[in-house]
Backbone as JSON, one array per atom type, in Angstrom:
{
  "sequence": "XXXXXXXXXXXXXXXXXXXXXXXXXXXXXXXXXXXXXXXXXXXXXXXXXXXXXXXXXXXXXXXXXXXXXXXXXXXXXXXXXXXXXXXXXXXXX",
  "N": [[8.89, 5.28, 8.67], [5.7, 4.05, 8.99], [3.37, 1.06, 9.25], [0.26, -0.37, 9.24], [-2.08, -2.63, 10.12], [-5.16, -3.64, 9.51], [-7.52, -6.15, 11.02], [-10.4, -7.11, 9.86], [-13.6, -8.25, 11.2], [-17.01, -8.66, 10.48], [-20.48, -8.78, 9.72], [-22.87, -9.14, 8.73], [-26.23, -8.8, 8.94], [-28.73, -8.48, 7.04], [-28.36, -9.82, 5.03], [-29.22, -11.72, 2.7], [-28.21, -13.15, 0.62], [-25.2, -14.6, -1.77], [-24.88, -12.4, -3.51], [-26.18, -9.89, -1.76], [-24.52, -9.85, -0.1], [-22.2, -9.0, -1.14], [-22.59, -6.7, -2.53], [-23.05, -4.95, -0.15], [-20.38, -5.07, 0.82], [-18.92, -4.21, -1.66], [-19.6, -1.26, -1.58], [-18.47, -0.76, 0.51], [-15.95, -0.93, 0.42], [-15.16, 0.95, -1.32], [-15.81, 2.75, -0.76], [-14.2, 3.58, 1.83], [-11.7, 3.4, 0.52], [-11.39, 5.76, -1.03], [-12.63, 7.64, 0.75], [-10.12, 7.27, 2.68], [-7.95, 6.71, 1.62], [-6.62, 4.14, 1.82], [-5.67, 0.68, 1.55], [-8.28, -1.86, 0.65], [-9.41, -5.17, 1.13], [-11.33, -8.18, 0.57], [-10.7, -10.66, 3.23], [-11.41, -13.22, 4.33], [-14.02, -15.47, 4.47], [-15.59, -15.51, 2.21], [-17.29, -17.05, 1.41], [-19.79, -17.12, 2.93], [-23.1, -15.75, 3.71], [-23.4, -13.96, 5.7], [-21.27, -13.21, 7.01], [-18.23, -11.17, 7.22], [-14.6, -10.67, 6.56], [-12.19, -8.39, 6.1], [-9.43, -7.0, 5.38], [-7.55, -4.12, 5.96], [-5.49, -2.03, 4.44], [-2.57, 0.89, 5.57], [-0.35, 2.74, 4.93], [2.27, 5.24, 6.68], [3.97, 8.21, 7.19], [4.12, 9.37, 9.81], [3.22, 8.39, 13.07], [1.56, 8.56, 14.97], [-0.34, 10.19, 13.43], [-1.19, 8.03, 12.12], [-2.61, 6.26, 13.82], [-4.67, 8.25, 14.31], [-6.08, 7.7, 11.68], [-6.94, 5.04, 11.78], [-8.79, 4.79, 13.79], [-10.67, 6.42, 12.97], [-11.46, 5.06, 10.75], [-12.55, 3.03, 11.98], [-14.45, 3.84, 13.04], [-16.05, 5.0, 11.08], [-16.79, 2.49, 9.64], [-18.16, 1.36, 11.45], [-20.67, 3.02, 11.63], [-21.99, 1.99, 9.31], [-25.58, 1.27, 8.72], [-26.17, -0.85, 7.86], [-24.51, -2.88, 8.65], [-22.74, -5.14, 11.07], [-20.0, -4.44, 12.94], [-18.04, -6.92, 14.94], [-15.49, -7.5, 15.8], [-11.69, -6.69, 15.65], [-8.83, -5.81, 14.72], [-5.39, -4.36, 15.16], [-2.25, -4.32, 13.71], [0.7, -3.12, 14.15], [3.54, -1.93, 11.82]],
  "CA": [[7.74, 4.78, 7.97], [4.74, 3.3, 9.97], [2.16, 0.19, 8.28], [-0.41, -0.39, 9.88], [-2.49, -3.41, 9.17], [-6.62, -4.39, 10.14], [-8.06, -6.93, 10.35], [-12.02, -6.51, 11.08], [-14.48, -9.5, 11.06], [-18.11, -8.22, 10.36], [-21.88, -9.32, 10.08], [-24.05, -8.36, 7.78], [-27.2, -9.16, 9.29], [-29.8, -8.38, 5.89], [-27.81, -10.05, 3.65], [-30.05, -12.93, 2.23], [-27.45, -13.83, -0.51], [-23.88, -13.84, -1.74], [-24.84, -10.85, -3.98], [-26.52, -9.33, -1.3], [-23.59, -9.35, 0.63], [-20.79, -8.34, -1.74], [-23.14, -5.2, -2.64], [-22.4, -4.12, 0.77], [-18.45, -5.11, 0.97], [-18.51, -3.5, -2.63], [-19.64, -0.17, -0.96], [-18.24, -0.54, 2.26], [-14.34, -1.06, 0.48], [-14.7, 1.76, -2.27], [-15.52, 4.4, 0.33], [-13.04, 3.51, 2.49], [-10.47, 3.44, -0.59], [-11.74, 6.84, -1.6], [-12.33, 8.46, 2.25], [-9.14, 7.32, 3.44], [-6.44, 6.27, 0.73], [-6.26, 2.96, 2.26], [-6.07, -0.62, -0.04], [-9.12, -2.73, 1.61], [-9.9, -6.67, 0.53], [-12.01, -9.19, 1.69], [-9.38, -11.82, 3.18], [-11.58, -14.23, 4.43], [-15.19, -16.14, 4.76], [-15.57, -15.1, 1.01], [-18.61, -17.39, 0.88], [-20.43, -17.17, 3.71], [-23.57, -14.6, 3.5], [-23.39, -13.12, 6.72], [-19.86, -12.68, 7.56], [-16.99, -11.23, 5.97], [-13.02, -10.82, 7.21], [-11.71, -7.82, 5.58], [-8.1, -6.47, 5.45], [-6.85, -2.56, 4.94], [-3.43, -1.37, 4.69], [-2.27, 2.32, 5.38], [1.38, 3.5, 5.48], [2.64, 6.82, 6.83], [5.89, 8.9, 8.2], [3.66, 9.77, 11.28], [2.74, 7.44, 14.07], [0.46, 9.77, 15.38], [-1.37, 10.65, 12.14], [-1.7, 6.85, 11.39], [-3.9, 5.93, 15.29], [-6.1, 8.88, 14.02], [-6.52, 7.58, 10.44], [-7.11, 3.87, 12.42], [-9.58, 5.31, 14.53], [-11.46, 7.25, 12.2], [-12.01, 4.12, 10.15], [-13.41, 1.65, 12.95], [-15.85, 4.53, 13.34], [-16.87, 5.01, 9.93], [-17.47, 1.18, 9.39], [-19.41, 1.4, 12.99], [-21.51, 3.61, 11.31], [-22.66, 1.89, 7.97], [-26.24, 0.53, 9.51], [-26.37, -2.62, 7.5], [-23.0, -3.59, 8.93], [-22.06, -5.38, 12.51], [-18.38, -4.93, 13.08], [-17.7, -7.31, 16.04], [-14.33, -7.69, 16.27], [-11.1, -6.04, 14.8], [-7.49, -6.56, 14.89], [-4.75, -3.82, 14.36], [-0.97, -4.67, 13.76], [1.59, -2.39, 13.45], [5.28, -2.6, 11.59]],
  "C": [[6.97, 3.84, 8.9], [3.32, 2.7, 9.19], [1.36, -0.04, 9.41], [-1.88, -1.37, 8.95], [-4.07, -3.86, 9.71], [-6.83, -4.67, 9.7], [-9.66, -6.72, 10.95], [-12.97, -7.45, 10.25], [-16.39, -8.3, 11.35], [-19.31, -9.06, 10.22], [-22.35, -8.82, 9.52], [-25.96, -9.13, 7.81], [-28.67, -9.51, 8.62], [-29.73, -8.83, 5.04], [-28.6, -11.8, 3.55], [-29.52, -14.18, 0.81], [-25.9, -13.42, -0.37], [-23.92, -12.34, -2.33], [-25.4, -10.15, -2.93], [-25.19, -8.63, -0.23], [-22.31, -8.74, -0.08], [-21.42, -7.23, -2.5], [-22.81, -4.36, -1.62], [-21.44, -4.24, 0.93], [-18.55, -4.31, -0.47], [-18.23, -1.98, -2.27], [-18.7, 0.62, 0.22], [-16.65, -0.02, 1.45], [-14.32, 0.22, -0.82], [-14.9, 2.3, -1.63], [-14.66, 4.19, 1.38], [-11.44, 3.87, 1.65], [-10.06, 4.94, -0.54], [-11.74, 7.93, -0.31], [-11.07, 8.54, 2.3], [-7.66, 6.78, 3.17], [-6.0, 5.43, 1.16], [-5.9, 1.76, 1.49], [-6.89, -1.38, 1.15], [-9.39, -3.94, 0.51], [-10.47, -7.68, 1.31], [-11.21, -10.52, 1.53], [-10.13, -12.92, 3.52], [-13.28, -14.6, 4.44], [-16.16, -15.53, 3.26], [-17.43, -15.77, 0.21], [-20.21, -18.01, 1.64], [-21.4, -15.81, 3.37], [-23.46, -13.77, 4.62], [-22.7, -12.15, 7.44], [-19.11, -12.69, 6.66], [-15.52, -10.6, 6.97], [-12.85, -9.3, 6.09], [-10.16, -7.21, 6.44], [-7.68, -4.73, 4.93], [-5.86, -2.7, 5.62], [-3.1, -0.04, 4.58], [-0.56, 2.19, 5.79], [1.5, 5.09, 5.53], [4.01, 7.0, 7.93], [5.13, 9.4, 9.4], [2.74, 8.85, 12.3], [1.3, 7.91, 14.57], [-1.1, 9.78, 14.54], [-2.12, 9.32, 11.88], [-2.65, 6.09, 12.15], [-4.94, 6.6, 14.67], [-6.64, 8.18, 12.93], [-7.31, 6.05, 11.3], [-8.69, 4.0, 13.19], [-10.86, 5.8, 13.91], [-12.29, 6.07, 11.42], [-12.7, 2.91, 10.54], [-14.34, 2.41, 13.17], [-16.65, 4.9, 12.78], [-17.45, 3.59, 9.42], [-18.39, 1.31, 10.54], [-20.99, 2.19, 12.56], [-22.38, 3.17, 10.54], [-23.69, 0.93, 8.84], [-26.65, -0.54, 8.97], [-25.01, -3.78, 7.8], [-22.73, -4.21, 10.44], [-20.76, -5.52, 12.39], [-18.37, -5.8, 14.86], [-16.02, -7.9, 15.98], [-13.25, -6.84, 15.08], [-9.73, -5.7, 15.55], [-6.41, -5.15, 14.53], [-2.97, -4.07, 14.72], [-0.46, -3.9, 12.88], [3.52, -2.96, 12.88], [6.17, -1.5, 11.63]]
}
């Protein structure tokens, strides 16, 4: 069994409020849920508008399988264009 844990600090550059910004973490963490059967939460800077800390968790019986899934998901957040990911953390167990 292989966990696999990120952490990924972001920027939300348009966000002019707290609702403005937890419209896009709302989005951002149900398609990630839903893409990639992950659990995602925002762990930290909860009340800052700009920046947000989020946490997902994946487990799997393949080491292998679980880099791609890892991979796949720093490139689908990379993508969302109201989002800056600058930094991002992954720890395995």
């Amino acid at each position: 069994m292989f966990v696999a844990v990120i952490t990924i600090d972001l920027q939300i550059p348009m966000a002019q409020s707290l609702k403005d910004k937890r419209r896009v973490i709302k989005s951002l963490t149900d398609k990630c849920k839903n893409r990639f059967n992950v659990a995602v939460a925002e762990v930290d800077n909860k009340d800052l508008w700009k920046n947000a800390k989020l946490g997902l968790v994946t487990i799997t019986g393949d080491r292998r399988y679980l880099e791609k899934v890892i991979n796949k998901i720093i490139k689908y957040i990379e993508s969302f264009p109201e989002i800056n990911l600058y930094n991002y953390d992954i720890d395995y167990y």
